[in-house]
C-alpha positions as CSV (number, residue, x, y, z in Angstrom):
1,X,0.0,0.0,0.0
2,X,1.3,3.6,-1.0
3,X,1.8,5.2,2.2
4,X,1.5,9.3,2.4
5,X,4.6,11.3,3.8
6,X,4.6,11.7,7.4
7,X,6.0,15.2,7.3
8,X,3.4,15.9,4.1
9,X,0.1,14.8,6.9
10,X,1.5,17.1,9.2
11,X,1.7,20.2,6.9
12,X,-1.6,19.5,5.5
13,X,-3.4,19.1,9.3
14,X,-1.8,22.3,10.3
15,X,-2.4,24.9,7.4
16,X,-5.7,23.3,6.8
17,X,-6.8,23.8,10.7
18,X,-5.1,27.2,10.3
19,X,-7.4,28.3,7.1
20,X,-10.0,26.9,9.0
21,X,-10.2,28.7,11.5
22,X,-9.1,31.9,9.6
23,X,-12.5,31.2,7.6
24,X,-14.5,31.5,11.3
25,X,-12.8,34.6,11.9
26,X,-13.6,36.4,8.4
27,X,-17.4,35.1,9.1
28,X,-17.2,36.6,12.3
29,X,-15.4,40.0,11.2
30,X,-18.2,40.2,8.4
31,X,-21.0,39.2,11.2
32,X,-19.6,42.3,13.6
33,X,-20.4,44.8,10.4
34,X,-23.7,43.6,9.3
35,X,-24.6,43.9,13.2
36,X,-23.2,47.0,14.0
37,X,-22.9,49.0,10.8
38,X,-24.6,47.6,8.1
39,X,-28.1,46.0,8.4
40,X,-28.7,43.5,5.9
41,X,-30.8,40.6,7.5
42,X,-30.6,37.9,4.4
43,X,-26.7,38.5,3.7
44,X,-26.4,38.1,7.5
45,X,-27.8,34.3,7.6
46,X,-25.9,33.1,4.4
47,X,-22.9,34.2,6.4
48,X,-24.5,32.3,9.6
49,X,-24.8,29.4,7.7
50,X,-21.4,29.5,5.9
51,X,-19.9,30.0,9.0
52,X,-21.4,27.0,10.2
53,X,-19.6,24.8,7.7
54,X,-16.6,26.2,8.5
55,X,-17.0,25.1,12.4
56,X,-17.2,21.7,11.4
57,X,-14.3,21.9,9.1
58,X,-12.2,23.5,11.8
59,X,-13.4,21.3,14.9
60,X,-11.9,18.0,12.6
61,X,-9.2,19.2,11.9
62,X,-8.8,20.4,15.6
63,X,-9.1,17.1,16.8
64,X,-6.9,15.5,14.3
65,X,-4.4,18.4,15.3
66,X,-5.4,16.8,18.8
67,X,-5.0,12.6,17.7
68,X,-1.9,13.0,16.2
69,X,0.4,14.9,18.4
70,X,0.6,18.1,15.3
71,X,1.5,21.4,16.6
72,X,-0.5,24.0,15.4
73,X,0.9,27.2,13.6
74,X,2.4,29.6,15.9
75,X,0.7,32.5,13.6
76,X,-2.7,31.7,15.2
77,X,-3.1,35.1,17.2
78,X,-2.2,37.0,14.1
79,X,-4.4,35.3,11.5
80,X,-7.2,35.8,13.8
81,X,-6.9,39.2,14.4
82,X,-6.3,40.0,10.3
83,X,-9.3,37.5,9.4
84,X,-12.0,39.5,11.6
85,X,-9.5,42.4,10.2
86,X,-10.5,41.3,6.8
87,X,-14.0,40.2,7.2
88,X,-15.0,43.6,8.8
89,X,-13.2,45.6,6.5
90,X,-14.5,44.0,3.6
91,X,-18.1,44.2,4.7
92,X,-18.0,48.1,5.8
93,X,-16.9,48.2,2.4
94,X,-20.4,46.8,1.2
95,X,-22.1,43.6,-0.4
96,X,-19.9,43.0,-3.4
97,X,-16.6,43.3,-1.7
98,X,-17.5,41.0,1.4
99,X,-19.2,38.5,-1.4
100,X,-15.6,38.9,-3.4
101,X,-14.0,38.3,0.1
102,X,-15.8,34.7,0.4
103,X,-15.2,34.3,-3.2
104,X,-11.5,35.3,-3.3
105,X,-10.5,33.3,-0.3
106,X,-12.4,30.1,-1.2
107,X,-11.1,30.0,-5.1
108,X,-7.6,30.0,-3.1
109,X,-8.7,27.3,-0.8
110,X,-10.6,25.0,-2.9
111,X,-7.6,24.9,-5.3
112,X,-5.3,24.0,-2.1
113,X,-8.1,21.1,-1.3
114,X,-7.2,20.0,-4.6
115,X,-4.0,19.9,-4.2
116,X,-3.7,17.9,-0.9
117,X,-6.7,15.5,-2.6
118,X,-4.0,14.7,-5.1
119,X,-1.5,14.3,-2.8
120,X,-3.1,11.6,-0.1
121,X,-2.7,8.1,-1.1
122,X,-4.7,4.8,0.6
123,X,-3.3,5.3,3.9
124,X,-5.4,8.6,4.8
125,X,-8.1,7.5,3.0
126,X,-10.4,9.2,5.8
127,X,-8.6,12.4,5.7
128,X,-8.8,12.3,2.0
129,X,-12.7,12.1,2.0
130,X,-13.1,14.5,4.7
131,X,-11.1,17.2,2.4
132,X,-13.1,16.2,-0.5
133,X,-16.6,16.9,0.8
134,X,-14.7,20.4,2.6
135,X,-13.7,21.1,-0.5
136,X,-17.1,20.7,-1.8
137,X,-18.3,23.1,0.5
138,X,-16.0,25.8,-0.1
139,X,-16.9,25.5,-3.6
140,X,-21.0,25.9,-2.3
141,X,-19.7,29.1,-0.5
142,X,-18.1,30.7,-3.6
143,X,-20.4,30.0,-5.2
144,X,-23.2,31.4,-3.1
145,X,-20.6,34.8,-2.7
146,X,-21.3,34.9,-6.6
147,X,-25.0,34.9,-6.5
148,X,-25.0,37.2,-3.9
149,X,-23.1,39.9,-5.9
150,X,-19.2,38.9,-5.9
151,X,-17.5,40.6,-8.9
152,X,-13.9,41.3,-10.0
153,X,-15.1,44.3,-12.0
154,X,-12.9,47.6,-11.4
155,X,-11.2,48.4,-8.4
156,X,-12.8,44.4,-6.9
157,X,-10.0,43.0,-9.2
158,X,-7.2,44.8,-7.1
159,X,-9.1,44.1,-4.2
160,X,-9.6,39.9,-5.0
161,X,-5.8,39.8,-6.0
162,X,-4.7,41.3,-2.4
163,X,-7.1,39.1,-0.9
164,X,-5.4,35.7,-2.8
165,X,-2.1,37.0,-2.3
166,X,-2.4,37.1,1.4
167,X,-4.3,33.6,1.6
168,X,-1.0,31.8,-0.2
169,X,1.3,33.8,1.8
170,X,-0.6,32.1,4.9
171,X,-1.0,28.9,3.7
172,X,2.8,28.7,2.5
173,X,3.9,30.0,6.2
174,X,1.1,27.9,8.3
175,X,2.4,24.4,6.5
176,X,6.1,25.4,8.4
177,X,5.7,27.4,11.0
């Protein structure tokens, strides 16, 4: 049987709890704006609900962080505070740029689920199914930002490449550090 990298598991369990988390806290960064600044009722409860998913997400790979001894990224505290960073400050910016937000970050993401699909062989066959139906989900959620307004139109374009270029630059230090 083709056995998967030990050191490979470990970078995949850490970024992936790490982006997971970093998901809650753009949900909750979008939730403190649409309940203290902006008032918009429907766009609140597809966050709810997204946001939701992403607890699940983050509380297995929590306890696989947990069942296998993996230490998580020591940049915890500071992707917290720049997801609700992020999350807020795309929402006070309206609709369209928290939509591109969900949208920018989960293109990023669903491509890395892709990636780490790929790369698991029999061994982590569990794993491997549990990032395939995540995956699935972040694809839902982008694709729910896109109904509900997401665009790359004008100034969102600068906006959705900032937003990916800070994703990969977390992802590529979470798997290390």
């Amino acid at each position: 049987m083709k056995r998967t990298d030990k050191k490979k598991i470990e970078e995949f369990i850490r970024v992936d709890h790490a982006g997971e988390r970093g998901a809650i806290k753009i949900y909750e960064g979008q939730l403190l704006a649409l309940n203290t600044f902006i008032k918009d009722e429907d766009l609140k409860k597809k966050i709810e609900d997204m946001k939701e998913h992403e607890k699940e997400h983050s509380s297995y790979f929590e306890n696989e962080i947990k069942k296998r001894n993996i230490k998580p990224t020591k940049f915890l505290p500071l992707w917290d505070l720049l997801g609700v960073g992020l999350g807020f400050g795309t929402t006070i910016l309206g609709k369209k740029a928290a939509m591109l937000c969900t949208a920018s970050v989960e293109e990023v993401i669903q491509e890395h689920y892709a990636n780490q699909i790929n790369e698991l062989k029999e061994d982590e066959k569990k794993l491997k199914d549990k990032i395939i139906k995540f995956r699935q989900d972040e694809i839902d959620h982008k694709d729910i930002a896109y109904e509900e307004g997401a665009t790359k139109k004008g100034p969102y374009l600068i906006l959705d490449k900032l937003i990916k270029t800070g994703s990969k630059i977390a992802i590529n230090i979470s798997e290390k550090i």
